[in-house]
C-alpha distance (Angstrom), angle and dihedral (degrees) to the residues before:
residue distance angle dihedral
X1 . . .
X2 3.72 . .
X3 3.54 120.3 .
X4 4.04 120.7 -105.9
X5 4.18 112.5 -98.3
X6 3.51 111.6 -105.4
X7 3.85 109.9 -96.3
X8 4.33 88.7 -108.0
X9 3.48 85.6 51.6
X10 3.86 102.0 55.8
X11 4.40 85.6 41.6
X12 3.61 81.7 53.2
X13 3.54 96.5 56.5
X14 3.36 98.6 37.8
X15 3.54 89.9 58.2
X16 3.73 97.6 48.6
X17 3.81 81.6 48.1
X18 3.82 96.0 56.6
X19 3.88 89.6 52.1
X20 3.46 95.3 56.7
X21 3.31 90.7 42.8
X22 4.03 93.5 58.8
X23 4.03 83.5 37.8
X24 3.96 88.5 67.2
X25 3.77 110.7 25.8
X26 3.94 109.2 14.6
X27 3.62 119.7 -123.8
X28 3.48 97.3 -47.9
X29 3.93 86.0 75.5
X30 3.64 94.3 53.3
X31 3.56 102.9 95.9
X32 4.28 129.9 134.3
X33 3.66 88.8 -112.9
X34 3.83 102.3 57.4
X35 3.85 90.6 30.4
X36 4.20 85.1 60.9
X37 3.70 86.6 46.0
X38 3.65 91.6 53.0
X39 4.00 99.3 61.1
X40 4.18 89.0 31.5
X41 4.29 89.3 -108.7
X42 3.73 126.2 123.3
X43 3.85 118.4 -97.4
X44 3.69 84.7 -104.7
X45 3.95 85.9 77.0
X46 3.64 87.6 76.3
X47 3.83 96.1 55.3
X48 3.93 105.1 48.3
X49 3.97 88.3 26.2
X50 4.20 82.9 56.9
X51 3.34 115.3 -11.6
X52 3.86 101.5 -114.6
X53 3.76 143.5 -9.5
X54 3.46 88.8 -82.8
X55 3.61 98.8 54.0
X56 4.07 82.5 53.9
X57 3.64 92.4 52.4
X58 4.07 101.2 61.5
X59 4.38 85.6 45.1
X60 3.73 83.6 59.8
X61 3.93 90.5 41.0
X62 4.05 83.1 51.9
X63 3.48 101.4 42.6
X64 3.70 83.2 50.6
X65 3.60 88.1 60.9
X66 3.89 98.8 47.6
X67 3.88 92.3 55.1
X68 3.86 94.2 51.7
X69 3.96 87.0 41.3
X70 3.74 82.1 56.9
X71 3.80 102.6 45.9
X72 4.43 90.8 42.9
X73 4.17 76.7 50.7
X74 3.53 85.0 65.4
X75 3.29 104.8 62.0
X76 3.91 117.9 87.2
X77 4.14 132.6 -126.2
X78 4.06 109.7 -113.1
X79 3.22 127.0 -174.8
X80 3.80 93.6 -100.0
X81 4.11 110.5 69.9
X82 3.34 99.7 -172.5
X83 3.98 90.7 54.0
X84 3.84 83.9 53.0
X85 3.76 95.4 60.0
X86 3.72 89.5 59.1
X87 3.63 93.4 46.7
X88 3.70 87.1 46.5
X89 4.32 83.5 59.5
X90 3.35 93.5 43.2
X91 3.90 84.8 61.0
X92 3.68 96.5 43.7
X93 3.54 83.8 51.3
X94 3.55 99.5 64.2
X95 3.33 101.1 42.9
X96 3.40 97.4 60.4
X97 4.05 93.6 38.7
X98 3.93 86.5 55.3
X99 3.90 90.1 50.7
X100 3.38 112.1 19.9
X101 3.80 96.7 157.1
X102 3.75 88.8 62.6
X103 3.16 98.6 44.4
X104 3.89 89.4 53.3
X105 4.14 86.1 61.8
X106 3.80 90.9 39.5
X107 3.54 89.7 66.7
X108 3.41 107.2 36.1
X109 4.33 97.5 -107.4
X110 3.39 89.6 118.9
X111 4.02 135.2 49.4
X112 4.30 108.1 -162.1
X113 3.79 102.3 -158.4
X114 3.97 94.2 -3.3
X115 3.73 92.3 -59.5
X116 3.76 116.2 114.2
X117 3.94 112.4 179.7
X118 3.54 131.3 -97.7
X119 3.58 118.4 -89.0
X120 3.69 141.0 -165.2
X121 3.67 145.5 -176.0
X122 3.90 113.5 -97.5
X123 3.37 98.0 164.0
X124 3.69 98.5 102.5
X125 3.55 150.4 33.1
X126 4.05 90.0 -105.2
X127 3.79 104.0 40.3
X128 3.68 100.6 38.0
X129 4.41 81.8 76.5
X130 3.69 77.8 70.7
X131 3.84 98.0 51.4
X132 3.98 133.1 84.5
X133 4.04 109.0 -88.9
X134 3.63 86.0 -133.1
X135 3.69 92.9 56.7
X136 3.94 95.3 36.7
X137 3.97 85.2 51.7
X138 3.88 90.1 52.6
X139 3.99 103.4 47.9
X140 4.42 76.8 41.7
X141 3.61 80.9 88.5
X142 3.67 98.7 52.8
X143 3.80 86.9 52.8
X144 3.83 98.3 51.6
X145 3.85 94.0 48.4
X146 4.01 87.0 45.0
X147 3.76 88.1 56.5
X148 3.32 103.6 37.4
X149 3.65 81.0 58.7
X150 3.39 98.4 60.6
X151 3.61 109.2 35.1
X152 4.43 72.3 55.1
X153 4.09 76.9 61.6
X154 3.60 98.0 -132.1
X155 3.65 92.2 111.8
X156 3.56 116.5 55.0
X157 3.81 112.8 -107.6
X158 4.16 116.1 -83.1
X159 3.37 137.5 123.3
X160 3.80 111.8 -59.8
X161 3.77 86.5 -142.6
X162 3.50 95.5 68.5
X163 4.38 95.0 35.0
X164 3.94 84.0 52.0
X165 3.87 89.9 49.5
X166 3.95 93.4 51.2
X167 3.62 90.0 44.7
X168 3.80 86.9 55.9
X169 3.25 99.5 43.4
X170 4.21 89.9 55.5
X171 3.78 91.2 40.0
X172 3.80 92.3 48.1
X173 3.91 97.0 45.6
X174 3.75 91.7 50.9
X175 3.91 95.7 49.8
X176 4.21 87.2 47.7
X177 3.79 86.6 55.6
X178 3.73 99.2 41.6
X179 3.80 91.1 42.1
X180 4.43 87.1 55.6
X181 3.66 86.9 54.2
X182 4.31 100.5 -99.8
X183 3.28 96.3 138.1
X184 4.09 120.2 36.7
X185 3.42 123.6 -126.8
X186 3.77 120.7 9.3
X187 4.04 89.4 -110.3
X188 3.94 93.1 54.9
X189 3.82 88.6 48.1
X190 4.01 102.2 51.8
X191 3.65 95.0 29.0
X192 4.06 99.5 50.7
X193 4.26 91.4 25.5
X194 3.25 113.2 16.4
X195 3.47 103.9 56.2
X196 3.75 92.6 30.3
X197 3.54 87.8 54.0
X198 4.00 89.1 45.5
X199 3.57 93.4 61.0
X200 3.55 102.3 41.9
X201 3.66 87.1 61.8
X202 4.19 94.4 47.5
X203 3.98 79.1 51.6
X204 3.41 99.9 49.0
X205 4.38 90.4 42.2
X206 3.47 99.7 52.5
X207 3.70 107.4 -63.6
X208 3.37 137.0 119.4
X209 3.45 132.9 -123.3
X210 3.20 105.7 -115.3
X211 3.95 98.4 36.4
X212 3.62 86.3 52.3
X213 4.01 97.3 54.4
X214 3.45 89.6 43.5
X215 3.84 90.4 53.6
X216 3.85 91.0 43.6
X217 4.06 84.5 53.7
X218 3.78 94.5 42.3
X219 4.30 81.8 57.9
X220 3.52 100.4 44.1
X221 3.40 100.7 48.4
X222 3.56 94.0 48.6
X223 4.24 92.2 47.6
X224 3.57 82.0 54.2
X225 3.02 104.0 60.0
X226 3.81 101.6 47.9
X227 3.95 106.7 104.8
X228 4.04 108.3 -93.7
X229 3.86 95.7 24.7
X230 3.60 97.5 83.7
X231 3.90 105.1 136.3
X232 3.76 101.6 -16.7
């Protein structure tokens, strides 16, 4: 007889599971049943492996979290901050594009089963105590480029807590739009919005204009030139 999977295993799997799951059939498919079915376990897997659907939910949320952590990890410093923010975007952007139905549970748009993850504020030095360390470790790198930014003094001094949280919250809204289908293909979107967008918010933090298209320019180009990023 085979020996039982460790416990991290089976969580592990179930996890994996549960995005594919979303991947294919939206949350509506994410249910205990069909996520025992998945790994070939009994829907009791999902209780003593987390104690309830709910439970599940905020791993995926978390997990969520570590993979964009990992892809904004990717991209490198230059010596032009405010070129890295964009770049920074441009990675956000994919991640959620490529996995939109994860990203829907990640932050808290969607509920599989009734269960929307558990979120917290990160959006300052006090809250973020509050917050998942996977999701305090992934807006981290919103924060560094934000102040990096302005110690680089083309944002006017404030707290990189709040600049990082209003570039968020413009990055976010476009990628939510984009991902429901507002704004045709992905090269319409970031060239016409995106970037647009971008620089409007350089402007409107410090920048000027013409630093700030340059920047955006300076990013783009270089995105587009990586292998696989050609257009989209």
């Amino acid at each position: 007889m085979s020996p039982k999977p460790a416990a991290a295993e089976v969580k592990a799997k179930l996890i994996e599971a549960a995005i594919r799951l979303l991947a294919d059939g939206g949350p509506e498919s994410l249910q205990a049943r069909k996520l025992a079915a998945e790994i070939g376990a009994s829907t009791m897997a999902v209780y003593t492996h987390f104690g309830g659907m709910g439970a599940l939910v905020d791993e995926v949320a978390r997990e969520g979290f570590r993979r964009l952590s990992a892809n904004l990890g990717g991209v490198e410093e230059t010596e032009d901050p405010s070129a890295d923010i964009l770049t920074l975007a441009l990675a956000y952007r994919r991640t959620v594009v490529d996995n939109p139905q994860l990203y829907a549970v990640t932050f808290g748009q969607s509920a599989p089963d009734g269960q929307k993850a558990a979120l917290g504020d990160m959006t300052s030095e006090e809250s973020r105590q509050n917050a998942s360390e996977e999701g305090v470790e992934a807006f981290g790198y919103l924060v560094r480029a934000a102040k990096r930014v302005i110690d680089a003094g083309r944002f006017r001094p404030a707290s990189e807590f709040e600049v990082a949280a209003q570039l968020w919250s413009a990055v976010h809204g476009y990628i939510t739009l984009e991902v429901a289908g507002h704004f045709g293909d992905g090269r319409n979107g970031v060239d016409h919005i995106l970037i647009p967008l971008a620089t409007a918010l350089g402007v409107g933090l410090g920048d000027t204009f013409e630093a700030a298209t340059r920047s955006a320019q300076v990013s783009i180009d270089a995105w587009r030139a990586k292998e696989g990023n050609i257009g989209t």
